[in-house]
N, C-alpha and C positions, 0 to 999 in steps of 0.2 A: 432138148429135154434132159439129155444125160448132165448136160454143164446144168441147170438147176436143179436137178435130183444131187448131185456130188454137192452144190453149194447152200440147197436145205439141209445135206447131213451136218455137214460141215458147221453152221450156224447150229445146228440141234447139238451134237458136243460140245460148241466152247458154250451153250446154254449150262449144257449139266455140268461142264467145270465150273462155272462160275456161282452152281447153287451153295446157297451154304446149307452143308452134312447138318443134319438133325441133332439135338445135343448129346444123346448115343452115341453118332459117330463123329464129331467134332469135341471131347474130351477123351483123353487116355483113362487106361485100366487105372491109374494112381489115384481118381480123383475120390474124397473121401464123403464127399455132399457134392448136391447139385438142385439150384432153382430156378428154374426156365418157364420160361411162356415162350413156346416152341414160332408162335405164330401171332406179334402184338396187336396188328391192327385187327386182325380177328378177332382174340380175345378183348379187346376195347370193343369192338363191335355186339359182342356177344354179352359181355361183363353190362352196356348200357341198355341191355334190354331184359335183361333179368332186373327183380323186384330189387336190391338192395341200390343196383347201378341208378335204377328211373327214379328211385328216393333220390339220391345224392345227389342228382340232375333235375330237381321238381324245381321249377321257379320260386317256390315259397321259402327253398332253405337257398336260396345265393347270399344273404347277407350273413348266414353261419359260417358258408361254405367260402365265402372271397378271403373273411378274415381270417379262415384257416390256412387257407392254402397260402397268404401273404403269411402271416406265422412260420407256416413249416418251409418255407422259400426262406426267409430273413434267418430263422435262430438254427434250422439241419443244415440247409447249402450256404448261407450265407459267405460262413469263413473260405470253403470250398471255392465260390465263386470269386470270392477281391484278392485269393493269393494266385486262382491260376487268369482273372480277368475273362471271364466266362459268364454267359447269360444262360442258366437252366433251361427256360422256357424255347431257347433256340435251337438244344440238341434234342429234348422229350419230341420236337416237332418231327425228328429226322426217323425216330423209332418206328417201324415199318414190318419188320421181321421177327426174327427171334432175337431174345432178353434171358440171357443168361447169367448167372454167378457158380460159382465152383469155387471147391477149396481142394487143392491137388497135395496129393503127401507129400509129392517132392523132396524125398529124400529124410522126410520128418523121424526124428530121434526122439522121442518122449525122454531120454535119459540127457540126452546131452539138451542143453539150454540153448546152445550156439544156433541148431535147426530148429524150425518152424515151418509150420503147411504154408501153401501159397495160394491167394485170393488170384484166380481170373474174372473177368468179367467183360464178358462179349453182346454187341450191342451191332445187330443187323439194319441197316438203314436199306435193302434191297437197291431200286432205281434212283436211291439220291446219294450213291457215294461220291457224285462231283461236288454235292454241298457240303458232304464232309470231311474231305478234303478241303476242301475253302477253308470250313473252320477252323481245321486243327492246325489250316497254317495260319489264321488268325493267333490262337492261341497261342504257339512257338513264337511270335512277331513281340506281343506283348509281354509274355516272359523276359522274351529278351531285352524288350524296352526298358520291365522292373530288373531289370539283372541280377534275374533267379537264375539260382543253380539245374542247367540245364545240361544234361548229356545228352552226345547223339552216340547213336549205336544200329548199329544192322542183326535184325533176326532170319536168317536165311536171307537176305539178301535182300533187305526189305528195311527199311527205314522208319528208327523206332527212335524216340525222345523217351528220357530221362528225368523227373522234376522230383526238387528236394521239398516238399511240404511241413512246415514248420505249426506245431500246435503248442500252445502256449497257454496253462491255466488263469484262469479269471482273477487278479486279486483281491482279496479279501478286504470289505472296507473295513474301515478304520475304526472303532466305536468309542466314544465320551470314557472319560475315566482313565484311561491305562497307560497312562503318561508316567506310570511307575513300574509296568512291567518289567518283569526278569528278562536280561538280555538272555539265558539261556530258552524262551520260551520263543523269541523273535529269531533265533538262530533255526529252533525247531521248525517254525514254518515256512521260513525261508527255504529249509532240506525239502521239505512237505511240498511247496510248491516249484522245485525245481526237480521232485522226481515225478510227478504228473506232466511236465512238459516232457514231451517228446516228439519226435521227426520221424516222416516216413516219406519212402522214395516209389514213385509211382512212374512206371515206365506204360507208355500206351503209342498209340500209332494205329495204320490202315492198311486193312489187306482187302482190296474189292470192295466191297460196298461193309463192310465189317470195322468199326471200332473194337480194340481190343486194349487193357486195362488191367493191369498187376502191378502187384509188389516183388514180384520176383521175371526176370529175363528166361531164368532157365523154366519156368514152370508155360512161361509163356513161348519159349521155344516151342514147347510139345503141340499147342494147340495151336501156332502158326502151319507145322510141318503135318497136321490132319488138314486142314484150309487148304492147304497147297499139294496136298497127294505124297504125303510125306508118310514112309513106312512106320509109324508110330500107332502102334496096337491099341485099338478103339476100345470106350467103355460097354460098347453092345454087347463085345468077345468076353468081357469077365462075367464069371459062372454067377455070380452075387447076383451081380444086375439083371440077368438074362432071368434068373427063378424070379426077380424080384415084379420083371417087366410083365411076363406073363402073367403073374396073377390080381396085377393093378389096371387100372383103364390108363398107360401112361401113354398111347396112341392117340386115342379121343381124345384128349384132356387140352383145357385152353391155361392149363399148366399145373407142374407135377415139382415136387421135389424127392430127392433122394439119397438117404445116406447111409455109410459102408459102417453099420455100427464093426461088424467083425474086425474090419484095418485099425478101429478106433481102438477100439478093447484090446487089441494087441499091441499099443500102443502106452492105456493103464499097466498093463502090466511088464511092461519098460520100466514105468515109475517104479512100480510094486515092488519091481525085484532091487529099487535102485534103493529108495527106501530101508528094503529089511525089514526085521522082526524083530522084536528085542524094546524097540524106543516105544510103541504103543501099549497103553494099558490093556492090562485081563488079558494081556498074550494074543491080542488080537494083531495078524497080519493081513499086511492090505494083502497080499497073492490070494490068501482066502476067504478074502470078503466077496473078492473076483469072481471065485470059483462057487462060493455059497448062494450069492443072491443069483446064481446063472447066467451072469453076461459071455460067460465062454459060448452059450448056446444060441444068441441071436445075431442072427448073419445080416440083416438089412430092415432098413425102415422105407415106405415108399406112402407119398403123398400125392393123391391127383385131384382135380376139380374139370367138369364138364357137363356140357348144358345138353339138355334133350329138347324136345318139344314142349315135354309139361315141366319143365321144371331143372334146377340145378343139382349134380348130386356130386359126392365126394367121396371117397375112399381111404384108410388107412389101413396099412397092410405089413403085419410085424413077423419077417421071416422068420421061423424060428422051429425047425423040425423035433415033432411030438415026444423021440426020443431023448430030445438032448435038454428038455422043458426040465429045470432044478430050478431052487430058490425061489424068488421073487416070482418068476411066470409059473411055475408049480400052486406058488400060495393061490393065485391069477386064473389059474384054468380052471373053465366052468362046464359043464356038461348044457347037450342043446336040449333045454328044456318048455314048457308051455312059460311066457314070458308077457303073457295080455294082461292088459289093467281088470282085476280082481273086482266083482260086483261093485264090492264097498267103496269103490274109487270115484268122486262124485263127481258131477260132469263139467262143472266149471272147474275145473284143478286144471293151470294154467301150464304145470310142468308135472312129468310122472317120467321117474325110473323104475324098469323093474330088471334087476341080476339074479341069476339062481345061482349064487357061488355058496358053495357047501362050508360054511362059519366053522364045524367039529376037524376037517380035512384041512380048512387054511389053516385054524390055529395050529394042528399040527406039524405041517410044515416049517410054520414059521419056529416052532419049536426046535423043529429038525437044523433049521438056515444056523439058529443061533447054536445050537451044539457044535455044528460043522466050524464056526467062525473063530467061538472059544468057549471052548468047556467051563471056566472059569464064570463067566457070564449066566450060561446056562442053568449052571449050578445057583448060581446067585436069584435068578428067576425065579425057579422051581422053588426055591425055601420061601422067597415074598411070596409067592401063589400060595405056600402053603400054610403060613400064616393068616392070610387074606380072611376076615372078617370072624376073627376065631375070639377079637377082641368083644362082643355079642355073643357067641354061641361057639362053645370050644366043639359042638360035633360040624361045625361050618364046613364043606369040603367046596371052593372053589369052584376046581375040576369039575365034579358031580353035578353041582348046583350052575352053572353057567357054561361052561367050554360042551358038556356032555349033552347040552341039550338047546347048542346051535343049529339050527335048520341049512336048509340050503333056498331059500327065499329073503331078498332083500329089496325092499320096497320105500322109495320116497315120493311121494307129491308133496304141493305146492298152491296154494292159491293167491288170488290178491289181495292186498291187503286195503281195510276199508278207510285208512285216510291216507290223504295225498300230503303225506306229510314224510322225510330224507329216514326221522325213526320209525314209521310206522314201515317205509320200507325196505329198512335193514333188517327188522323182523317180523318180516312177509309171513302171515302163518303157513307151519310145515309141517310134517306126521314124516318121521321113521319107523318100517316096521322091519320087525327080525322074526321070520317065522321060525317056529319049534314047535319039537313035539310036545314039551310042558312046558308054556309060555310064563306059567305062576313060581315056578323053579328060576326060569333064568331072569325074571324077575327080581328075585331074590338073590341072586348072584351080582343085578349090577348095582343092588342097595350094596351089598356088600364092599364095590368097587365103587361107589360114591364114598362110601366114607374117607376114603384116600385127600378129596379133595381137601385143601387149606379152610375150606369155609363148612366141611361137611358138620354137621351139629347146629348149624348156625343160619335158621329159618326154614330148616327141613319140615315137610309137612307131609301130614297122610291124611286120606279124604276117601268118602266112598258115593260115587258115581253109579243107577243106573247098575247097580250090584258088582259094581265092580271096585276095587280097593287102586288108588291111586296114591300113587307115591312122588312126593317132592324133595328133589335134592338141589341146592342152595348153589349155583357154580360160582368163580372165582370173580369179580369185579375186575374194574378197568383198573391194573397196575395195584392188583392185589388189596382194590379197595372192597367194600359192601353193599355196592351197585350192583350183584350181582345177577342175575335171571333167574327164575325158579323151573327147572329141568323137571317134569314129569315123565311120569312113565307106568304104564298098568299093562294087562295082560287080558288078552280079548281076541277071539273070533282066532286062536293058531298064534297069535303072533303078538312079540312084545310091541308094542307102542311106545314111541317117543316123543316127545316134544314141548317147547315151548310156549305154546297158543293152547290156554283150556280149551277155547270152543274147538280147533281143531281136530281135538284130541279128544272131547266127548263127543263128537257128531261119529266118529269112527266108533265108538263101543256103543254107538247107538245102531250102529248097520247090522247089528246083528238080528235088529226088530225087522230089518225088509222096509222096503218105499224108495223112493227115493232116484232120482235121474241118473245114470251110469256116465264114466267116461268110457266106456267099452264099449257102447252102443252109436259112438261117433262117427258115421261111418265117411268121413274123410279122415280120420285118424287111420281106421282100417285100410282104404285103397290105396292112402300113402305109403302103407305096410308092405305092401306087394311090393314095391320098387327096393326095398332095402331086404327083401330074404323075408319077408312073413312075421311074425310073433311068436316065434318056436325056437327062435335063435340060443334062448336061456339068460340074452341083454335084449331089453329092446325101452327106448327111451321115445317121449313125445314133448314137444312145447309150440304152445298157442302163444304164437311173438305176439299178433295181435292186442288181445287181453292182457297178456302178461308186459307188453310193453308199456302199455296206456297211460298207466298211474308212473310210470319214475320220469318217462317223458317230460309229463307234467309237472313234475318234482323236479328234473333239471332245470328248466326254463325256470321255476320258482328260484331256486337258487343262485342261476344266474353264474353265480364263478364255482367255475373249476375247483380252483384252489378254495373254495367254503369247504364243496363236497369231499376231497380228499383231506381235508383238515378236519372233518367231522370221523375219522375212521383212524386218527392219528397222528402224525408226521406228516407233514404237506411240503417239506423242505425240497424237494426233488422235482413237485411240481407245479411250484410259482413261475417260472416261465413259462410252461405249457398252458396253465390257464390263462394267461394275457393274450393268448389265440384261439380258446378256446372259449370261446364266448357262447356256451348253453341260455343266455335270457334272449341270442338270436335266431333260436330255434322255432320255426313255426308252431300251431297250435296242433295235437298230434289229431285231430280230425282230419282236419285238408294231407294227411301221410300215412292215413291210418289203411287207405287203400293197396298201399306197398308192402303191406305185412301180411304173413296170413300162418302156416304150420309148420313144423318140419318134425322129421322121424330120425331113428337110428336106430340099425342093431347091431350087436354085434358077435361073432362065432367064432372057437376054435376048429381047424382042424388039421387032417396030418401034418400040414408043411407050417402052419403057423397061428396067426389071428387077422384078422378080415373085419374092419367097421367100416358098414357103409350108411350114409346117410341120405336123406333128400329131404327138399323144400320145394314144394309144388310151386307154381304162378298161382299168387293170389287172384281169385275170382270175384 
């Protein structure tokens, strides 16, 4: 009995050596980001049974879904695969564990160009490290056969390859005509395309059942010597992360990301100082753009995702202690206030934000950010403000008239739009409201800041509605032409009204008569509210994927490519290859998918230690 009690302990210890550390304790205090799925076959287990996973897996979309996935295999991995002679589909099979990426400071100088952070990337295959071993000596075999530049090197005593990866720009074809061009201009491109080619050296190898993957030896030192019980000070032990872990779900989570803005920002301002003062106009220095918009004061960003019973929810969480809030999160911080969709909110409105950020306090701020940055500037402001609409009415006071009589309520829905047509749903009808204490005042403030526009005088219109006086201001057209949209905006029920869509915009100055169906009365709206903190948060946001997806769905599969749809919003130059895999006319009909869609909530809170949004998406029923 004693000899198998000694040889179960025995087997239990080289069990817990051989576990691989959590990605807390499997990266060092340097690392400056981190994106893990602590646990893949988990998370793949858990990701295929939540609503978006059992979409992607419906038999109805496998002809969207083969020819993406052959797409993103051929044009992302392709070159990946014919220089190291690798089948993708052979190593995703071996993923088992945890799926890591990291970027390690490693020594990083923001001032000097020579240092750069270092990419690790750890990939746990648990009980199949004999197969990957197999591979990777597959790999080294065919390298060698193409007689790629390959190093061998040992990390702790551990046998690590070397390879030189060569990326080389696409050339430019040829076009009819230019058989007269300036040799200066073939000289040009030639520079142009031989500084877009570049090489990188990617060292990887196995420790236990662990693939491990960098551009640097020494950054992968540090995370071989945590694998192997090596005295190298864990990410758990730095204070960032520890405030960062406790207030995120990064335990639960079927994966988290995390990053060290503090190491980062100390890093800008490396540059800043390297920079100086002096070369930028209005005397503005970067050290004090640094210090104005408050990035001195946030210490960490943290990102998690985790499934409950009913449903998926998420977390973001922006370290950033209540004292040290300047700049940019001063303008940002909002007080926890009642944050429920307002009577007049109608019940089909597909998406609703509502923020309580105080309009008179941000603008001030931001007044304050730009003083701080450069007086010069500032000064230059204040006199446009104080000009501002004096070219009408020389008693005009801006300030008075608009800044003095922003609210602390900001309000958008959404509804659908009533043809199934790529314009009708670019402009989905929308209602901005800006609550104030005199809605007819700051009204009058943003006539005033419409005439700025280029097109202002030119199709402006006033109208009265229902006793209410609406105003039309002309905005700018596509590439400054006279296409452009007519911007209304009246003052109704508290609060200024915005928008694009008359009927939008009169059905709202109509709620003031009463009737009419709520979205505040949804009461799965509501119980999805409990999961995120309530509607008291002072954010709290709502969207019905459902409805709100229905009609572009539809609109994709109508248009069929890609590349139509991103060439209908401008420049499509970037994604003509993407749409040759992205083939939207293979999209099923969105009835047979429309099962896999249903609501999701948000909200979000400051308080002492930072800001907190958390979200969720119930299982559709």
């Amino acid at each position: 009995m004693k000899r198998l009690f000694l040889l179960g302990l025995a087997l239990g210890v080289m069990a817990l050596r051989a576990a691989v550390p959590a990605p807390s304790e499997l990266f060092p205090q340097d690392t400056l980001a981190l994106l893990t799925i602590p646990d893949y076959a988990s998370a793949q287990t858990q990701f295929q049974s939540e609503a978006f996973g059992r979409l992607w897996a419906d038999a109805s979309m496998k002809p969207f879904r083969d020819k993406f996935q052959a797409g993103f295999k051929h044009e992302v991995l392709g070159d990946l695969e014919k220089q190291l002679g690798i089948k993708s589909e052979d190593y995703l099979a071996l993923l088992q564990g945890q799926v890591s990426i990291a970027i390690l400071e490693n020594g990083w100088n923001a001032a000097d160009s020579k240092t750069e952070p270092a990419l690790v990337v750890v990939l746990d295959t648990k009980d199949k490290g004999s197969e990957l071993k197999a591979r990777l000596a597959e790999v080294r075999q065919k390298l060698a056969d193409a007689k790629k530049p390959v190093k061998s090197e040992k990390i702790r005593d551990i046998d690590f390859s070397t390879v030189t990866v060569e990326h080389k720009a696409a050339k430019a074809d040829a076009k009819s005509g230019d058989a007269d061009k300036d040799k200066d201009d073939d000289d040009k491109k030639s520079d142009e395309t031989k500084d877009s080619n570049h090489t990188d050296h990617w060292t990887f190898g196995q420790v236990d059942s662990v693939l491990l993957i960098s551009d640097s030896p020494t950054a992968l030192e540090k995370v071989v010597a945590r694998l192997s019980g090596g005295a190298v000070p864990p990410l758990s032990e730095q204070p960032d992360f520890q405030a960062s872990a406790q207030s995120t779900h990064f335990k639960e989570s079927m994966g988290y990301a995390w990053f060290n803005a503090s190491a980062f920002v100390k890093q800008l301002r490396k540059l800043a100082s390297k920079a100086g003062a002096g070369a930028a106009p209005l005397g503005v220095e970067p050290s004090k753009m640094i210090a104005a918009a408050g990035l001195d004061g946030l210490k960490t960003l943290g990102i998690s995702v985790w499934m409950t019973p009913d449903g998926e929810q998420s977390q973001l969480t922006l370290s950033l202690p209540e004292g040290q809030r300047v700049g940019l999160f001063k303008m940002l911080e909002y007080a926890a206030k009642d944050s429920t969709p307002p009577a007049f909110v109608p019940a089909d409105a597909v998406a609703f934000r509502r923020w309580r950020l105080d309009g008179k306090r941000t603008w001030e701020n931001l007044e304050s950010m730009v003083q701080q940055i450069s007086p010069q500037a500032s000064g230059m402001l204040q006199l446009y403000l104080g000009t501002l609409g004096k070219d009408k009415d020389p008693n005009f006071d801006f300030q008075k008239s608009f800044v003095a009589n922003l609210g602390d309520d900001l309000i958008t829905y959404q509804k659908s739009p009533q043809d199934k047509t790529l314009e009708a749903l670019q402009d989905a009808p929308s209602l901005t409201l800006i609550g104030s204490p005199d809605a007819a005042q700051l009204a009058n403030g943003l006539r005033a800041a419409g005439s700025l526009l280029p097109s202002a005088g030119e199709g402006n219109k006033e109208r009265e509605f229902n006793g209410h006086k609406i105003y039309g201001v002309k905005m700018p057209g596509k590439e400054g032409g006279d296409d452009g949209k007519l911007l209304e905006f009246a003052a109704g029920n508290g609060y200024l009204a915005i928008s694009t869509s008359p009927a939008i915009l009169e059905q709202f100055l109509r709620s003031g008569d009463g009737g009419g169906n709520s979205l505040k009365d949804n009461a799965s709206m509501v119980a999805a509210a409990e999961k995120v903190g309530g509607m008291a948060t002072g954010l709290f946001g709502y969207q019905d994927a459902k409805e709100g997806t229905r009609i572009w769905w539809e609109v994709l599969r109508q248009s069929g490519s890609l590349d139509k749809l991103m060439s209908s919003g401008g420049d499509s130059s970037g994604g003509k290859k993407i749409a040759e895999w992205v083939d939207l006319s293979l999209l099923p009909p969105f009835e047979g998918v429309s099962k896999y869609l249903g609501l999701s909530v948000f909200s979000g809170k400051w308080d002492g230690a930072g800001f907190n949004l958390l979200a969720y998406w119930p299982i559709p029923k």
